[in-house]
C-alpha positions in Angstrom: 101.5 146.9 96.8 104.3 144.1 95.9 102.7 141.4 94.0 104.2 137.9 93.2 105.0 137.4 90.1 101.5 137.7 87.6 99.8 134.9 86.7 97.3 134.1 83.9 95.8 131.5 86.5 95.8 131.0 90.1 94.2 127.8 91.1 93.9 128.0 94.6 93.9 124.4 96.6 96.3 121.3 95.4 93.9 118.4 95.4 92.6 116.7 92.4 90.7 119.5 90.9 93.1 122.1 91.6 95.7 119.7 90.5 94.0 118.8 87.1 92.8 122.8 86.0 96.7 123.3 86.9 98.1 120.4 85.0 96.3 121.5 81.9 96.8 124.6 81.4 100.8 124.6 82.3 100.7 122.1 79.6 99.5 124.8 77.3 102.1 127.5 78.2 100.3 129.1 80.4 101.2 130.9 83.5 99.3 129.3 86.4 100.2 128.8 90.1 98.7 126.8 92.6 97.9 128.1 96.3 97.9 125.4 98.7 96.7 126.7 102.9 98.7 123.4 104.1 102.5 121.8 103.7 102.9 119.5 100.9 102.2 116.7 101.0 98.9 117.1 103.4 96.4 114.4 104.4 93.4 114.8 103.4 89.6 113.0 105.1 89.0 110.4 102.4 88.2 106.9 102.1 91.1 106.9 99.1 89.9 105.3 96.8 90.0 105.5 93.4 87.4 104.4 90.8 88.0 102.7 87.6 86.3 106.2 86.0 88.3 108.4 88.1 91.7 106.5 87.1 91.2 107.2 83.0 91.1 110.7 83.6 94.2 110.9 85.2 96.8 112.8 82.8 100.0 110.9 84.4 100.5 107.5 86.1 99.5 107.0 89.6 100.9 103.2 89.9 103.8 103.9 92.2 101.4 105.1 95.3 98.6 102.1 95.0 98.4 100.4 97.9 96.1 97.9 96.9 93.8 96.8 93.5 90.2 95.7 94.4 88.5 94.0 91.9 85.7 93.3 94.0 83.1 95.4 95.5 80.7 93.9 98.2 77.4 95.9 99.3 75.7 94.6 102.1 72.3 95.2 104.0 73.4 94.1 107.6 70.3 93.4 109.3 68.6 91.0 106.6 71.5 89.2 106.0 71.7 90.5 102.5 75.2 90.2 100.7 76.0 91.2 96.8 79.3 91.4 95.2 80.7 92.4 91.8 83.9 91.5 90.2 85.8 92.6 87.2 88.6 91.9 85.2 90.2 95.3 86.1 90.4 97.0 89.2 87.1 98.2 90.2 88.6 100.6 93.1 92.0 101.4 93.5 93.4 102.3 97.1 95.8 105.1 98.1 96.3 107.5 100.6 95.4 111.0 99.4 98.5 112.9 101.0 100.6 110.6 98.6 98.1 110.4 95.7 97.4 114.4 95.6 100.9 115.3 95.8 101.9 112.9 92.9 99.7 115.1 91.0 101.2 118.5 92.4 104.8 117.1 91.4 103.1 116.6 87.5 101.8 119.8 87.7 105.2 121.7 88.7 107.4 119.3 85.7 105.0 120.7 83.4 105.7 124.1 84.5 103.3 125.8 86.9 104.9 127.2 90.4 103.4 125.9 93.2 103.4 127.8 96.8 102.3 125.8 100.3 101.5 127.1 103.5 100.1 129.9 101.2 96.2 130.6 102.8 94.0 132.8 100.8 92.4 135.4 103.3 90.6 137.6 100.9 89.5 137.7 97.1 89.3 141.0 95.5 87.8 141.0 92.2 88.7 144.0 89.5 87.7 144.4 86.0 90.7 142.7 84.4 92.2 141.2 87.2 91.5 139.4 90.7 94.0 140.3 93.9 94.5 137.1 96.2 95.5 138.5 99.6 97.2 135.3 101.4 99.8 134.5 104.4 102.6 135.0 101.6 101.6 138.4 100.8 99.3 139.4 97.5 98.9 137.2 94.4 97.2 139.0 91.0 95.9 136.5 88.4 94.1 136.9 84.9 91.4 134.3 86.7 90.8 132.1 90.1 90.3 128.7 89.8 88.6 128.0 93.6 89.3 124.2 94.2 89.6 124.5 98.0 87.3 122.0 99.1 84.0 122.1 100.7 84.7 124.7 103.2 86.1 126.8 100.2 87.3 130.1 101.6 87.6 131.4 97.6 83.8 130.7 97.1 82.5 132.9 100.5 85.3 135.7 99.6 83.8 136.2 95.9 80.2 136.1 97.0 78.8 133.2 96.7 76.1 132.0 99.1 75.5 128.5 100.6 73.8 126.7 98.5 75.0 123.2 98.7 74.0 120.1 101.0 76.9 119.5 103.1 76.8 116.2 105.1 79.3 115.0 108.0 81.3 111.8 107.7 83.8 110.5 109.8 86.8 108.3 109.1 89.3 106.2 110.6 92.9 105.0 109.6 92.9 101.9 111.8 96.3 98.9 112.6 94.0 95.5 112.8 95.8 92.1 113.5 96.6 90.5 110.4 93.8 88.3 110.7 91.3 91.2 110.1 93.7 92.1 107.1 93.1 89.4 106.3 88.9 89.6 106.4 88.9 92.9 105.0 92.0 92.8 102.2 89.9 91.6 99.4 87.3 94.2 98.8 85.9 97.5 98.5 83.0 97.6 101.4 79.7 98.8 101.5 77.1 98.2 104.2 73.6 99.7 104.7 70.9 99.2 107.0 72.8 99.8 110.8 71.8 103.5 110.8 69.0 104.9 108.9 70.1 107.8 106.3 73.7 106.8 106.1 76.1 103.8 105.2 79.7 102.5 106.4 82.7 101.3 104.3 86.0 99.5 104.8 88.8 99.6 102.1 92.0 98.0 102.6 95.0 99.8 102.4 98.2 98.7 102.4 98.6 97.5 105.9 95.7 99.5 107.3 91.8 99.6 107.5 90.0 103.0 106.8 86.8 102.5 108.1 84.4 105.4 107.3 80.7 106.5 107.8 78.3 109.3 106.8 74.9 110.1 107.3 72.5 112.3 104.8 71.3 113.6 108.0 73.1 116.9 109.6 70.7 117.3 112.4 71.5 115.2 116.0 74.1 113.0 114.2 76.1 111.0 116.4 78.7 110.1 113.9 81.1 108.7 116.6 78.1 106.3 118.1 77.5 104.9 114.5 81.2 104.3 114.0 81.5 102.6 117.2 77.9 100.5 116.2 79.0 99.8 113.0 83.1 98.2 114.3 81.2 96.1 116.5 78.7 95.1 113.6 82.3 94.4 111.8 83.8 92.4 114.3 86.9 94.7 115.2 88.1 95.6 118.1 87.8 99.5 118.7 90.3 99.5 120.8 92.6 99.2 117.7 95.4 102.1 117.3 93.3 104.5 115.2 93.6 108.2 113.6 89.7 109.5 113.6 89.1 112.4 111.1 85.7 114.4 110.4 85.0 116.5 107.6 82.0 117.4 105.3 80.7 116.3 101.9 78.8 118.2 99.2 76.0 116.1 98.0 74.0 118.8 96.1 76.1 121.4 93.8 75.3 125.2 94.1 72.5 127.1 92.3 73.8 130.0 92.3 76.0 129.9 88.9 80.3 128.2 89.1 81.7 131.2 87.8 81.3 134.9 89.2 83.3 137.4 87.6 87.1 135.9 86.8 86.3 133.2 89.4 85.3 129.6 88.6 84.7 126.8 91.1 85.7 123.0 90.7 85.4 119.8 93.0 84.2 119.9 96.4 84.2 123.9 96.5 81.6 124.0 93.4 79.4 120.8 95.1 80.2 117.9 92.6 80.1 114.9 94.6 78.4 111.5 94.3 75.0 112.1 96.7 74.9 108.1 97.3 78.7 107.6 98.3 80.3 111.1 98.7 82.6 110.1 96.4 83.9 113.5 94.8 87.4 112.7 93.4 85.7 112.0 89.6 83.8 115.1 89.5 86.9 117.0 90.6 89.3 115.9 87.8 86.4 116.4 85.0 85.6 120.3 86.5 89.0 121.0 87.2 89.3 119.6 83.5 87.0 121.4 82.6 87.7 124.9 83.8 91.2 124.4 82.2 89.2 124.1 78.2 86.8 126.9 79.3 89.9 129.2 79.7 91.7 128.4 76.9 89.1 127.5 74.0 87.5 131.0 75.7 90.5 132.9 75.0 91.1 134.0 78.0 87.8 136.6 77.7 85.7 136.4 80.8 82.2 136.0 79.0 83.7 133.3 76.7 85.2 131.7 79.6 82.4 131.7 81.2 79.9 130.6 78.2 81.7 127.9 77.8 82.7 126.9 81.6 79.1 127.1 82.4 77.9 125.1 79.0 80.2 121.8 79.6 79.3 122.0 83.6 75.6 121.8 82.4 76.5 119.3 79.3 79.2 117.1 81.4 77.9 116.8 85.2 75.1 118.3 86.2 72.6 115.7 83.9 74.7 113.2 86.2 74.6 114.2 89.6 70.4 115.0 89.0 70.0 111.2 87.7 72.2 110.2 90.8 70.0 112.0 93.1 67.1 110.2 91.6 68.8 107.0 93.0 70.4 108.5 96.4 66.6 109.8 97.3 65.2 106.0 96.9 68.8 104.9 99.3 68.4 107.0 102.1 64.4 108.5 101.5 62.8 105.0 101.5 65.1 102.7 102.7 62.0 99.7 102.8 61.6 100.3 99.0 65.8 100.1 98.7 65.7 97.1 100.8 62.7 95.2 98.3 65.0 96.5 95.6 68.0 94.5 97.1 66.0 91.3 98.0 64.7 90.9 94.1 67.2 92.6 92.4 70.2 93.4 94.2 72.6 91.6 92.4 71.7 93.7 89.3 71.7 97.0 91.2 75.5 96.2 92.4 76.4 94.9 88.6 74.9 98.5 87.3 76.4 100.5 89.7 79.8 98.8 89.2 79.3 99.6 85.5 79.2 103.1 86.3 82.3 102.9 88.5 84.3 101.4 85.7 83.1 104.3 83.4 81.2 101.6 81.6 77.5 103.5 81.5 76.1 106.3 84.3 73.3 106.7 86.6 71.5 109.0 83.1 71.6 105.8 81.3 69.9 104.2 84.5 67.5 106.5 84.7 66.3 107.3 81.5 65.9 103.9 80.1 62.3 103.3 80.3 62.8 99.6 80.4 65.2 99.8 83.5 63.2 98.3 86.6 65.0 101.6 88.5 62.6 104.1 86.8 59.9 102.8 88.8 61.1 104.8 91.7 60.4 107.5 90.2 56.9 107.0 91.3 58.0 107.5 94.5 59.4 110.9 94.5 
């Protein structure tokens, strides 16, 4: 069998955590490629933006494919008229499109040295003792390790074994031309509304000289995404009619149980189940694990039970006390959405400064929820 040329790593998918695991160790000398199922650049489902927490772990400079700097953030409760907004010195969310933003980081990843191959889908994993064999549409790939960052559907994860574990939960999103008087309307702020469907929430950030409007619903069973988009435009005031691009796809609110390394094989981002369970937003978790996987491989040596010592160690010391404390907070959102709402009416504007806080990497949802003095422990009661 003819392989490609060996690589230490092969980091299968090109967005932010492939990117980022890639970046790092090609830094470091090391041989790693990146297998990407689609031509570069690809869009990619996503509301696009960026947080203030997401942007400082960026290892090169993203300015040239902003669209727009929010330094406002609005969360609204629709149906009793309750409206909160945050604002910050720096930008709180910045916009892009992820085709653009993604492929800024493959072109980084290839200057620093790592070969990138697209159109390249992985079909099969087969794991060996000192190696694994990547059989793909290019032919067969051997690496040293597998770095699976190929999304929530990750083909790498159900080829090496590992079950379904995660909670995956539909959201749909749409790329929309409004007049310039909606621009207008919209241009100013990252969106947030609750309350028009139960178990789910809409958003609106302003692009460049576009809307993407999005929803999602915690609920996978009889979802009607398309009805709640079309509730939630006419809650909006825009006219659906509007020349539109409509795009489904699924987000990982709970990560796996089942371990994020099996054998040479470690999962990152969306494929591992590191996303926020209150926004979906994933892109954060993705840099730090794709980060993260990069130090496991080199402080481990390159020796699978190091590697995976220390892979597993940081996941459990860097994101999973995180996503558990977030959950705390996503359960009283979408479980109890009377108690949420009472938490809004008396102390909503608090709630929106906090989580703001956390966006701009200022404290986290484990500060929230540990603090016994925090008025947001008292949902615990309610679990």
């Amino acid at each position: 069998m003819g392989f490609h040329k060996i690589y230490d790593v092969a980091v299968v998918g090109s967005g932010p955590a492939g990117a980022m695991a890639a970046f790092c160790l090609a830094k470091k000398g090391v041989r790693v490629a990146i297998l990407e199922k689609s031509t570069l650049p690809r869009y990619k489902p996503c509301g696009g933006g960026i947080v203030r927490k997401a942007m400082q772990l960026l290892p090169v400079d993203v300015a040239e494919i902003i669209e727009r700097e929010c330094y406002r953030v609005e969360l609204n409760y629709i149906p009793h008229h309750l409206h909160f907004s945050a604002k910050r010195k720096r930008p709180i969310v910045s916009m892009t499109m992820r085709d653009k933003f993604d492929y800024r980081l493959v072109l980084a990843t290839r200057a620093a040295g790592a070969d990138i191959f697209s159109k390249c889908r992985v079909v099969d994993v087969v794991s060996k003792v000192d190696m694994v064999d990547l059989m793909t549409s290019k032919g067969p790939f051997r690496a040293r390790f597998v770095v699976g960052a190929d999304g929530s559907l990750s083909a790498v994860a159900k080829k090496s074994g590992w079950r379904e574990t995660r909670n995956l939960i539909p959201a749909i999103e749409s790329e929309m031309l409004v007049s310039q008087e909606e621009m207008d309307r919209f241009c100013h702020s990252a969106r947030f509304d609750f309350g028009l469907f139960s178990g789910g929430y809409g958003w609106v950030f302003p692009k460049k000289a576009h809307l993407s409007v999005g929803v999602l619903s915690m609920r996978k069973n009889t979802v009607r995404l398309n009805d709640m988009m079309g509730n939630y435009l006419k809650a909006l005031e825009i006219d659906p009619s509007k020349k539109s691009k409509r795009y489904g796809y699924l987000i990982p609110v709970t990560p796996r149980n089942d371990a994020f390394m099996k054998g040479r094989v470690l999962l990152t981002g969306d494929a591992a189940g590191f996303a926020n369970p209150i926004t979906g937003e994933g892109i954060s978790f993705a840099l730090l694990s794709g980060q993260t996987a990069a130090y496991a491989l080199l402080d481990g040596a390159f020796r699978k039970s190091g590697v995976k010592n220390i892979f597993e160690s940081e996941i459990k010391k860097k994101i999973l006390p995180e996503l558990h404390s977030v959950h705390i907070f996503a359960k009283l959102v979408y479980r109890y959405p009377r108690l949420f709402r009472l938490l809004l009416r008396f102390h909503g504007q608090k709630f929106v400064e906090n989580v703001t806080d956390i966006e701009m990497g200022k404290t986290t949802y484990r500060c929230l929820a540990t603090d016994p003095l925090n008025y947001l422990q008292l949902f615990r009661l309610w679990d």
